[in-house]
N, C-alpha and C positions, 0 to 999 in steps of 0.2 A: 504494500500500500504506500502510495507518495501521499506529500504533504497533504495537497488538495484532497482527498479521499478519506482523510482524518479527519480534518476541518468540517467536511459537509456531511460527517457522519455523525462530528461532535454537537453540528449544528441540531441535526433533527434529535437528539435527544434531551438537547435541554430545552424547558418548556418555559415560551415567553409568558408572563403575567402582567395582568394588569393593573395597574396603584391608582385606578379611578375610581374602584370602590370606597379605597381607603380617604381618598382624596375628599369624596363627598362628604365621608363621613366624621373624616376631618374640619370641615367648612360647618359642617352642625353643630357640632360640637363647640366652634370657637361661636358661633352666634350666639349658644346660650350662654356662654359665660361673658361675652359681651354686653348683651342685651337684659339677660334676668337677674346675674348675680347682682350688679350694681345697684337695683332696685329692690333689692328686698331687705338693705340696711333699714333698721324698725330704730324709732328715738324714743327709747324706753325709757323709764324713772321720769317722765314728764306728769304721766297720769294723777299722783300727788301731788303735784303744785299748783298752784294757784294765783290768780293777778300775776302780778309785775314778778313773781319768783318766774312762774313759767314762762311769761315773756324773755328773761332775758335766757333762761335754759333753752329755749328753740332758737334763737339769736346764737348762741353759742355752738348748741348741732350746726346749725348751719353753717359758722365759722370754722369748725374743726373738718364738716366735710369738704370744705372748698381747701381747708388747708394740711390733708394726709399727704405724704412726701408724694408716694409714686404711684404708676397707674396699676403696679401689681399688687400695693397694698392696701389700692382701691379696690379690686376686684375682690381681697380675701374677708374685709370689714365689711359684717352682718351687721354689726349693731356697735349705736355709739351712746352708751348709756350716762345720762344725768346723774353723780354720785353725789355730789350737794349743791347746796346754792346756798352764799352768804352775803353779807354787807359788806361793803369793803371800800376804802378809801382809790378807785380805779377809774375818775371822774372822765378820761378820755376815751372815745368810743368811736368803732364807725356806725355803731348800730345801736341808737339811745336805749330799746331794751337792757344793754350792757351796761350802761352810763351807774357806776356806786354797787356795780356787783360783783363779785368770783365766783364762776359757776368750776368747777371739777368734774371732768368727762372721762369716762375710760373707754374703750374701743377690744370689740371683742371680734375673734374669727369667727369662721363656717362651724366651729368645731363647741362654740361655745370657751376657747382658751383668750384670757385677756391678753390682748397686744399690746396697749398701748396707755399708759395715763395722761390726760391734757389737765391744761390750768390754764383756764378764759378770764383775763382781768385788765375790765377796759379793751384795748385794741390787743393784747399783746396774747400769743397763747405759747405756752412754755412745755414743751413736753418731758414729764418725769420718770 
């Protein structure tokens, strides 16, 4: 047997496959982690407060989401939970809900394990 007769014997035995199944079902799969995970962060410990506490504790959520570092530690934060809300000397705000509060946020994964602890005082949010 010459070369060529090896070649086109080796050819018909190996069997071409196709990676468009995997392909599709790759593209599904990034949609919903695109699409569902980011929405289903829940702003828990709100439901006890009340007036101006709750006010600035959703001012707060909403500061902490807009400010998680990166887009993968966006996608893994289920839930960014209200841990207190106090009085506090923190007069400067972008968002007057905030204006004389310290709200304390912690941020938790898909898993229910905590990530992350914030501190909302005034503009500034510090993570511990």
């Amino acid at each position: 047997m010459d070369a060529r007769q090896v070649a086109n014997s080796l050819r018909r035995r190996t069997k071409r496959r196709s990676y468009g199944a995997y392909l599709v079902v790759g593209i599904f799969l990034a949609a919903i982690l695109a699409f569902v995970l980011p929405t289903v962060v829940v702003d828990d410990g709100l439901q006890e407060l009340r007036g101006r506490d709750r006010a600035a504790g959703a001012a707060a959520v909403r500061y902490a989401r807009i400010a998680l570092d990166n887009p993968f530690e966006k996608a893994l934060t289920m839930q960014i939970h209200v841990d207190a809300v106090e009085r506090a000397h923190c007069n400067w705000s972008p968002e007057p809900p905030l204006r004389g509060y310290r709200v304390k946020l912690s941020t938790h994964t898909l898993f229910g394990l905590r990530a992350k602890r914030m501190t909302v005082c005034g503009g500034g949010l510090t993570a511990e």
